[in-house]
C-alpha positions as CSV (number, residue, x, y, z in Angstrom):
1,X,-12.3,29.7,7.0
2,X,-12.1,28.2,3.6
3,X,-15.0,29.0,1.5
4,X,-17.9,27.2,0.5
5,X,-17.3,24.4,-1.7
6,X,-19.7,24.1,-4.7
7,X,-21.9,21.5,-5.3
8,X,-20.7,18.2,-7.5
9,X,-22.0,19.2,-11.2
10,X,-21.5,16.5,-14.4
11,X,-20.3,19.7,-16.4
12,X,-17.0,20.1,-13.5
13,X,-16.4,16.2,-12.8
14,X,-15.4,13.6,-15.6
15,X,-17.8,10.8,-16.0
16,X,-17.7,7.3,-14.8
17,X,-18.2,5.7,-18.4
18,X,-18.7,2.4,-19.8
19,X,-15.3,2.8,-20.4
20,X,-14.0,2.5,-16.3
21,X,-13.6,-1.4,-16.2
22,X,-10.8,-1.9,-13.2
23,X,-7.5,-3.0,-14.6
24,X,-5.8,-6.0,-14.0
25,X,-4.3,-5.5,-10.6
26,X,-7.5,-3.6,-9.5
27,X,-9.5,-6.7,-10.3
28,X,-6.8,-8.8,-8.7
29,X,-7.2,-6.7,-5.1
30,X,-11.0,-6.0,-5.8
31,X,-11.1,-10.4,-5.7
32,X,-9.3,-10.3,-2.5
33,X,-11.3,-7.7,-0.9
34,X,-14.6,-9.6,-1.5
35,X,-13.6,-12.8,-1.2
36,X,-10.7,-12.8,1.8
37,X,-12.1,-10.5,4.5
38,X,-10.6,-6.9,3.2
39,X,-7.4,-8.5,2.2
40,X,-4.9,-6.0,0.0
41,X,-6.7,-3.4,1.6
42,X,-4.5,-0.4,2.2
43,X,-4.3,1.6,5.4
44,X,-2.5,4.9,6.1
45,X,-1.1,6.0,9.3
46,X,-0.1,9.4,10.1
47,X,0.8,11.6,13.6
48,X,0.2,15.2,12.9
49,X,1.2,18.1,15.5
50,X,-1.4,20.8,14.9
51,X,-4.8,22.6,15.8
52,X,-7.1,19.7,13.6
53,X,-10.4,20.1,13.9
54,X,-13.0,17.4,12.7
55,X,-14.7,20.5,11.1
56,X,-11.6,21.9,9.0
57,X,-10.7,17.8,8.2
58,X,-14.3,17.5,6.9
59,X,-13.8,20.6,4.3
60,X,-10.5,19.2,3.3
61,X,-11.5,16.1,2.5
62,X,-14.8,17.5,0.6
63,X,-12.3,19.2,-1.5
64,X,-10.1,16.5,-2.0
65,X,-12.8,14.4,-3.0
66,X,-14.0,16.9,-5.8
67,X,-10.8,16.6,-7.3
68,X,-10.3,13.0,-7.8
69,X,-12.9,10.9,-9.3
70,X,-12.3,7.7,-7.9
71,X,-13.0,8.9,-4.7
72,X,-16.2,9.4,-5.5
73,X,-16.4,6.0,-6.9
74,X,-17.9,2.9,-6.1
75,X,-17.3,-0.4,-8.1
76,X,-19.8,-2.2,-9.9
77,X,-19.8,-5.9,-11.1
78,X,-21.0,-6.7,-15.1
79,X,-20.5,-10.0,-15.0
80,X,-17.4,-10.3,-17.4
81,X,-15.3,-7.1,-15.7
82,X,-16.1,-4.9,-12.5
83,X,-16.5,-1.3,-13.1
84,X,-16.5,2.1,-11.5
85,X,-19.8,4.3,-11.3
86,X,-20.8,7.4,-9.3
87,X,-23.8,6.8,-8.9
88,X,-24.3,7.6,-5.0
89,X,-23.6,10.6,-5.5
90,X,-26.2,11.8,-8.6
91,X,-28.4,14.8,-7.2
92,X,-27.0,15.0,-4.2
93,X,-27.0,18.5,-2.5
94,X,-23.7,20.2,-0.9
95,X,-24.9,19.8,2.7
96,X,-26.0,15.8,1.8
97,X,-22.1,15.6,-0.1
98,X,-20.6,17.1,3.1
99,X,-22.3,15.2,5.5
100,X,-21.4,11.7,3.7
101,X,-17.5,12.5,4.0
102,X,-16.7,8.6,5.4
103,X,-15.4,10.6,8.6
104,X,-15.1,9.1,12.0
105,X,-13.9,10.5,15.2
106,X,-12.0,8.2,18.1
107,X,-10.8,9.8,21.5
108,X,-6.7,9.6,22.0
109,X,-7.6,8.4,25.3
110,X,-3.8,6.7,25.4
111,X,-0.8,7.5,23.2
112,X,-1.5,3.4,21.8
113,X,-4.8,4.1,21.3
114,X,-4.5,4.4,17.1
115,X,-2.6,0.6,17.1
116,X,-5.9,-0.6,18.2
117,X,-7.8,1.4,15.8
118,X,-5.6,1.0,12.6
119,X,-5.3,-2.8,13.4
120,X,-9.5,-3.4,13.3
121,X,-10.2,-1.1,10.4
122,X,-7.6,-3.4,8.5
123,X,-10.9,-5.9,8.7
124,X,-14.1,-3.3,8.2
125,X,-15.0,-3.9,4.4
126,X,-16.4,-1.4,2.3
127,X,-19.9,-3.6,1.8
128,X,-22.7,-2.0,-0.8
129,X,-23.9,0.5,1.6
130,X,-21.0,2.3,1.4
131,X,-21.1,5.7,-0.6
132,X,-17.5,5.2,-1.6
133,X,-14.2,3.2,-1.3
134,X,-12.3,5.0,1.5
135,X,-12.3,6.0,5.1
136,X,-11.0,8.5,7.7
137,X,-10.7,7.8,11.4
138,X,-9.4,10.7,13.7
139,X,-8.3,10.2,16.6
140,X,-8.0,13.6,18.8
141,X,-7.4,14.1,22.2
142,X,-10.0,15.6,24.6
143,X,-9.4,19.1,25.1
144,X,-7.5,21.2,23.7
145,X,-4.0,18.6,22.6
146,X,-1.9,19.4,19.7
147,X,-1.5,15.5,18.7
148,X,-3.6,13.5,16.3
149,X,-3.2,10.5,14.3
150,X,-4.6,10.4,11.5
151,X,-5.8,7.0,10.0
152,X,-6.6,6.6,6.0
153,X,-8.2,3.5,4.8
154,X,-8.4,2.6,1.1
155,X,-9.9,-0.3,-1.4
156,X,-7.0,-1.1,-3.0
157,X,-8.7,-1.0,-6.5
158,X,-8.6,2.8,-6.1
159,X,-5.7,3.6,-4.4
160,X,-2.1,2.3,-3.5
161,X,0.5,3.4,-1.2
162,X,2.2,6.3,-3.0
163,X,-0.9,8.5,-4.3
164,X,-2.1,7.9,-0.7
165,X,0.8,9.2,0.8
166,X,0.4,12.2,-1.4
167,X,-3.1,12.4,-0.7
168,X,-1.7,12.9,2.7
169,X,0.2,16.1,1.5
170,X,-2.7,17.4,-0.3
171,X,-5.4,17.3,3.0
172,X,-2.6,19.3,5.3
173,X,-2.3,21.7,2.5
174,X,-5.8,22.4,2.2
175,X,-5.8,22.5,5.9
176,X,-3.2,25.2,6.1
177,X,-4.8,26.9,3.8
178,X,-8.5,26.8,4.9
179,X,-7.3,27.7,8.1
180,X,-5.0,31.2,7.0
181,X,-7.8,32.2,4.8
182,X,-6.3,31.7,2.1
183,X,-9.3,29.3,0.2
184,X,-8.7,25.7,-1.6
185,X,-6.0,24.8,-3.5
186,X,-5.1,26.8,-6.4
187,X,-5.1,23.5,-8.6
188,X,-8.1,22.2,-7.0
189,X,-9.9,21.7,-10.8
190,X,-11.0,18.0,-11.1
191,X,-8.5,15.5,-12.5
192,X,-9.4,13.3,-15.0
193,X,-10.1,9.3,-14.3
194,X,-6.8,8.1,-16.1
195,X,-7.2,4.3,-18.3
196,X,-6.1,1.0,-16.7
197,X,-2.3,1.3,-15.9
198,X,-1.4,-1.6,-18.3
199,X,-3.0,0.6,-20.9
200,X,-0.6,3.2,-20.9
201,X,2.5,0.8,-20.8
202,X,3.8,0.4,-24.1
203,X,5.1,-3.0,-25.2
204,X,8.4,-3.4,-26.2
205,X,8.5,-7.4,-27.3
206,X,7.9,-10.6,-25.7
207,X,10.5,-12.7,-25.8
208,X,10.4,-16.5,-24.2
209,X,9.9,-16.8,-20.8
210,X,13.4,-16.9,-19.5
211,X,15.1,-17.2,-16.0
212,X,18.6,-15.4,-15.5
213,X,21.4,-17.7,-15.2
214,X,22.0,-18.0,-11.0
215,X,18.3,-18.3,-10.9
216,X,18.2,-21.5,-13.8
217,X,21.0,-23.3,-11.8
218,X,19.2,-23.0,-8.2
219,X,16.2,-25.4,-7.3
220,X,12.9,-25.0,-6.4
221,X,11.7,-22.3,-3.8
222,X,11.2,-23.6,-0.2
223,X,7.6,-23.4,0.9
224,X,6.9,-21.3,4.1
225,X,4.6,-23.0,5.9
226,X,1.9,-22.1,8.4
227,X,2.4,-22.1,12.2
228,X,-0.7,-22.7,13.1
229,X,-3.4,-23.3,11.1
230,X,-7.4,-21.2,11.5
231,X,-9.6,-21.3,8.7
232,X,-10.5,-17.6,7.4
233,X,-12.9,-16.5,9.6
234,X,-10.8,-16.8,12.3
235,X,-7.5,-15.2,11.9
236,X,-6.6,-11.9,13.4
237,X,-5.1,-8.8,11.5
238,X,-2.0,-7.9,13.1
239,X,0.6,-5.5,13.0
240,X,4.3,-4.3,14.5
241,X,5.9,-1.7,13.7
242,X,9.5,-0.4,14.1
243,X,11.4,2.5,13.2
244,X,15.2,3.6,12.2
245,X,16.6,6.6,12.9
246,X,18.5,9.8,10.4
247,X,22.2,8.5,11.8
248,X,22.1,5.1,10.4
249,X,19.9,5.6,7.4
250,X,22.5,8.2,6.4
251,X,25.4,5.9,6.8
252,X,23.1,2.7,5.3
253,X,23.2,4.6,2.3
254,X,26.7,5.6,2.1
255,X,27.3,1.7,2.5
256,X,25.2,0.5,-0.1
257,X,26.8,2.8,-2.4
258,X,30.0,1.6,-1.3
259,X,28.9,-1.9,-1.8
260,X,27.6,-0.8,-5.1
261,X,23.9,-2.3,-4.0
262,X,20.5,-0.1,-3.0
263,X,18.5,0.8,0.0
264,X,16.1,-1.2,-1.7
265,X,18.2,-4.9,-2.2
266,X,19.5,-4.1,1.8
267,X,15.9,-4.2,2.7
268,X,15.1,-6.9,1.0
269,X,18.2,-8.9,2.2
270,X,17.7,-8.0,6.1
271,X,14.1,-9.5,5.2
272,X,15.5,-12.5,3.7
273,X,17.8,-13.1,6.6
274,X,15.5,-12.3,9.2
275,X,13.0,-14.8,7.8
276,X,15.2,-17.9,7.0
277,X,16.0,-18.5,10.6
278,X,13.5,-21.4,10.8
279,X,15.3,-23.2,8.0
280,X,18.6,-25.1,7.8
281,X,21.5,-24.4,5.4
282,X,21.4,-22.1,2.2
283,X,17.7,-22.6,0.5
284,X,16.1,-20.9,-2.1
285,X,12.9,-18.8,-1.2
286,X,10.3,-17.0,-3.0
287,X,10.1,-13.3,-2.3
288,X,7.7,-11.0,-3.5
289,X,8.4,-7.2,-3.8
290,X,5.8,-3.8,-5.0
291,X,7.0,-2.8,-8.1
292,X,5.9,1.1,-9.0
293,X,4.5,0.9,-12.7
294,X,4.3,4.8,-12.6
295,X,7.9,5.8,-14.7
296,X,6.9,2.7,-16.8
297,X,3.9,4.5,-18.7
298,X,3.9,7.0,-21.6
299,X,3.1,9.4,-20.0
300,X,4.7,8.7,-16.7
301,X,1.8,9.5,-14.3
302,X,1.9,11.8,-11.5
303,X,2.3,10.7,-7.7
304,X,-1.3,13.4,-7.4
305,X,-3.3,10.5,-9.5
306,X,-5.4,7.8,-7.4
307,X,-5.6,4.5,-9.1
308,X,-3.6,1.0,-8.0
309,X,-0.5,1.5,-10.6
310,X,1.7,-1.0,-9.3
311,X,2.4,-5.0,-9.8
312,X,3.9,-7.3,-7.2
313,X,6.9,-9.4,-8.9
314,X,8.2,-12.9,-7.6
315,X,12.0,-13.5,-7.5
316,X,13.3,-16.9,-5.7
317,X,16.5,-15.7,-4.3
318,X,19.5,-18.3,-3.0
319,X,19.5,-17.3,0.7
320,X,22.6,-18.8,2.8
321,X,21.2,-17.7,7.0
322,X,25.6,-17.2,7.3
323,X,25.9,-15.2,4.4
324,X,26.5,-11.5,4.5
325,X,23.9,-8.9,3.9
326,X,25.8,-7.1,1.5
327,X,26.3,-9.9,-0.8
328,X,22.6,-10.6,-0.6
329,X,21.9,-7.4,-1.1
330,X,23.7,-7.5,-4.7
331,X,22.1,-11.5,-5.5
332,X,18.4,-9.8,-4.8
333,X,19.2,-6.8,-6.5
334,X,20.3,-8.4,-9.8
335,X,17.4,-10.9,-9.5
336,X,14.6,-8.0,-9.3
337,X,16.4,-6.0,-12.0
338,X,16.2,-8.9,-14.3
339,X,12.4,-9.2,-13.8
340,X,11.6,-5.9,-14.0
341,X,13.6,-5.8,-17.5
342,X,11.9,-9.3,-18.5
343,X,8.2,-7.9,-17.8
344,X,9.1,-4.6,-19.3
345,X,9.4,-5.9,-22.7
346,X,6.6,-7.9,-21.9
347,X,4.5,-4.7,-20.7
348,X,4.0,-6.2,-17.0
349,X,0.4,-7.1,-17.4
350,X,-2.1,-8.3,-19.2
351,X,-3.9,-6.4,-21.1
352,X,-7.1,-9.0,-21.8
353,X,-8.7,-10.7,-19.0
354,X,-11.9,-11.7,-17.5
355,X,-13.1,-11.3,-13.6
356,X,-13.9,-15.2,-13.8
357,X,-10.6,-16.6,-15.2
358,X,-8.7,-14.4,-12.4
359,X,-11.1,-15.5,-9.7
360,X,-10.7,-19.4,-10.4
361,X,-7.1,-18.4,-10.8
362,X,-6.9,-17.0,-7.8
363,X,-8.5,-18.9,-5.4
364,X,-7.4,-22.2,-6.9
365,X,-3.7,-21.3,-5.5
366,X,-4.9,-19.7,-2.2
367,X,-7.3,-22.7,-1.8
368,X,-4.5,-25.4,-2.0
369,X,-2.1,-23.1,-0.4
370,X,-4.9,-23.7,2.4
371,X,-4.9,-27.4,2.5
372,X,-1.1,-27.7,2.1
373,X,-0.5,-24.8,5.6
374,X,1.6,-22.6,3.7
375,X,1.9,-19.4,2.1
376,X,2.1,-18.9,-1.7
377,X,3.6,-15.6,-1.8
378,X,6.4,-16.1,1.4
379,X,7.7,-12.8,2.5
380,X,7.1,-9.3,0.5
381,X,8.3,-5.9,0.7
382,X,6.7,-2.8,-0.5
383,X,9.4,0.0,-0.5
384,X,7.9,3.3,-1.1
385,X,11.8,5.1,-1.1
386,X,12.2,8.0,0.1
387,X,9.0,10.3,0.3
388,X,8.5,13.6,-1.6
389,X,6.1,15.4,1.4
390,X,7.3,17.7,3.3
391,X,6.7,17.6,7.0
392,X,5.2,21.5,7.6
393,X,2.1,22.9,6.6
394,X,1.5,26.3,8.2
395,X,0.4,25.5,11.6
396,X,0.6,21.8,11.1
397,X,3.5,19.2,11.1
398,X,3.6,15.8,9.9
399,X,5.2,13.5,12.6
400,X,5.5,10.2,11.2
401,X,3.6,7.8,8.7
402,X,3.0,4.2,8.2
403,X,1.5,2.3,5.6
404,X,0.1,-1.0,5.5
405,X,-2.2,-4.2,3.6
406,X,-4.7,-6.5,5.1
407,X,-3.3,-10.0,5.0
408,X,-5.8,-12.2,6.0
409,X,-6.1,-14.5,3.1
410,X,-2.7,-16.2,3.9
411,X,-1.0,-15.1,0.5
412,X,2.2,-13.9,2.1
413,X,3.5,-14.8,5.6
414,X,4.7,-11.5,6.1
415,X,4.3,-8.0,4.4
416,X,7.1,-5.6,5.3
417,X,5.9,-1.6,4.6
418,X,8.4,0.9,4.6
419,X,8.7,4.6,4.0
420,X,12.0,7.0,4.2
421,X,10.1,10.1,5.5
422,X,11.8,13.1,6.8
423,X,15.4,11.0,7.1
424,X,13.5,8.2,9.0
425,X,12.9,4.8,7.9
426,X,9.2,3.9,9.2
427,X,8.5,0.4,9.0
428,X,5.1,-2.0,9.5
429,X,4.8,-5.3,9.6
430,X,1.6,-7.2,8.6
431,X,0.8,-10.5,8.8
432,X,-2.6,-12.7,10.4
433,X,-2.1,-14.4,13.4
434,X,-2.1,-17.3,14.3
435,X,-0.9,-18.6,11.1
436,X,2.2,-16.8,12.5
437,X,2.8,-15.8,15.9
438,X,3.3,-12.6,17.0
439,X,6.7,-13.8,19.1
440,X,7.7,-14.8,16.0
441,X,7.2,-11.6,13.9
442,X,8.5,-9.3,16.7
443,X,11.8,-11.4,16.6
444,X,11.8,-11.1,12.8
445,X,11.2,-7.3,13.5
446,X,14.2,-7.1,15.8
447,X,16.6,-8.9,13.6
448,X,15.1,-7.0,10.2
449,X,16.3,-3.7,11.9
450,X,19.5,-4.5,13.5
451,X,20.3,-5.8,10.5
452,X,20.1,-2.7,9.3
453,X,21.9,-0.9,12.0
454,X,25.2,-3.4,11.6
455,X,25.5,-3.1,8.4
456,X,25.9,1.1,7.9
């Protein structure tokens, strides 16, 4: 069996200083949390063939925790910032560390059973008696079964999709490992707790605000509206998901080469198209899409790091419901490029902030979002691409993953999560119901991936 992990030491671990005030985006999602029932929250979904045992997870995740501060971290608020501190964990003894891995066990009593689970941990908050700011639920069956899901749940202000997908890698490799013999990872030594993400984006000029030419000439965005109304406290975390196959992704991309666009613009266009249905005639929307800050930053930081390192950028494309896909595809894809470029130069975010301005910020929009029944944000897409992990590990196999955010506060009507894992696309759909139906997102689910299959 793997051996004995040591015991946390401040001379092996880096420091939570005076210096950890969450960045911009952190604050942002730390807001949302707090104030909108868990919403950004990120959850992880992943079906693993193997012999997992709550015992060998529980090591893993030991180890993985002594290599990444922030998942030892908790966040603290100083009135003017929030902050992270590791404080719960001071003194603590190796058999008190182990025993506080956030690790829960659920019977596979159905093959469904995890859609249950994944869709009511989406609204468990991490509150102050919680030692740290994520969450594992396994879910085994009874017996002696060879299938597991696996279910990862993060505070955003610590983690986003990509470094938990890699986290992923990282717990199946100590697995494999610990369970040949073989010890912890060989790069196992502690990471350091890396600045805000704005801070290591350099800026490269900010000229005027300025709107590219097809976007000056179009009006206003088209609210989405509400389809029924509940206050907070009484909407519903749902979520669909649906999957396309190796066969037409590999033809999907030999298309959107050929139609000199991207996976990424196609997604974004069969979302567009599947969503404007309700409307009549051409319209412009607003469309929000994850934007990876990662490549951006000198130096570009490693998929390995946890931290939130992205942005979400707003683009207001001219969507015709008879228009093609492909030419969509190009419209969206120009518009995004342009932003990106735009916020470059501007070095994406701010830089200097306070908690308060972003809070009355904040829930001045959502709040007369509210009153007006629709959503702020409209549709969004978070495209992690196509996924660096491999899918063996000695004696285990990664099946499948999905990925997902808490939508509760009503900020977008729809958030589309999708991952190109092992030739598959794997795709979840989150949004609170009933401020949209279920019906409704199943047959914007349908259309979104037949879409997809017509056009390669």
């Amino acid at each position: 069996m793997c051996a004995r992990p040591k015991a946390f030491s401040s001379d092996r671990l880096p420091a939570m200083s005076d210096t950890a005030h969450l960045g911009f985006w952190s604050t942002i999602n730390t807001i949302y949390h707090d104030r909108y029932r868990c919403s950004g929250m990120v959850v992880q979904i992943a079906a693993i063939e193997g012999p997992l045992t709550p015992g060998l997870l529980r090591r893993a995740l030991f180890l993985l925790q002594q290599r990444h501060p922030l998942l030892q971290a908790t966040i603290e608020d100083d009135n003017r910032y929030y902050r992270f501190t590791r404080d719960t964990y001071a003194g603590k003894t190796h058999e008190e560390m182990l025993s506080a891995i956030p690790l829960r066990l659920v019977r596979r009593d159905s093959a469904d059973r995890w859609r249950d689970v994944a869709e009511k941990e989406l609204c468990r908050d991490f509150d102050k008696t919680c030692p740290c700011l994520w969450r594992v639920v396994l879910l085994s069956p009874e017996g002696s079964g060879a299938r597991h899901e696996l279910i990862m749940v993060f505070h955003h202000a610590v983690a986003d999709a990509l470094c938990g997908a890699h986290c992923l890698r990282e717990i199946l490799d100590l697995c494999s490992r610990c369970i040949d013999g073989h010890g912890p990872l060989r790069n196992s030594v502690p990471l350091p707790l890396l600045p805000a993400v704005e801070k290591m984006i350099p800026k490269h000029g900010a000229p005027p605000h300025q709107r590219s030419p097809e976007a000056a000439s179009k009006p206003g965005p088209s609210p989405w509206r509400f389809e029924q109304y509940a206050s907070l406290s009484q909407r519903t975390a749902r979520l669909l998901y649906r999957e396309i196959g190796p066969d037409v992704m590999a033809r999907l991309k030999k298309r959107a080469e050929k139609e000199q666009a991207t996976i990424n613009s196609a997604l974004t266009a069969a979302l567009l198209l599947s969503t404007v249905q309700t409307k009549e005639g051409p319209c412009t929307v607003g469309f929000s899409t994850a934007v990876d800050l990662r490549r951006y930053c000198e130096p570009a930081i490693a998929h390995e790091h946890f931290g939130c390192h992205i942005m979400v950028l707003q683009t207001a494309p001219l969507v015709d419901p008879d228009g093609t896909l492909w030419e969509l595809s190009r419209q969206c894809g120009s518009e995004l490029a342009h932003e990106t470029a735009l916020k470059q130069r501007q070095g994406f975010l701010p830089k200097m902030f306070t908690k308060a301005f972003l809070t009355t910020a904040m829930t001045s929009n959502l709040s007369r979002a509210d009153k007006e029944h629709h959503f702020p944000g409209g549709p969004a897409l978070s495209n992690l691409g196509a996924l660096d992990v491999p899918a063996a590990y000695g004696p285990f196999r990664l099946e499948g993953i999905y990925f997902t955010t808490c939508q509760l506060s009503g900020l977008y009507m729809l958030f589309v999560s999708v991952i190109n894992f092992n030739g598959k696309l794997f795709c979840c759909f989150s949004f609170a119901e009933p401020l949209i139906s279920v019906k409704t997102v199943q047959a914007v689910a349908d259309r979104f991936t037949a879409l997809l299959e017509n056009a390669s």
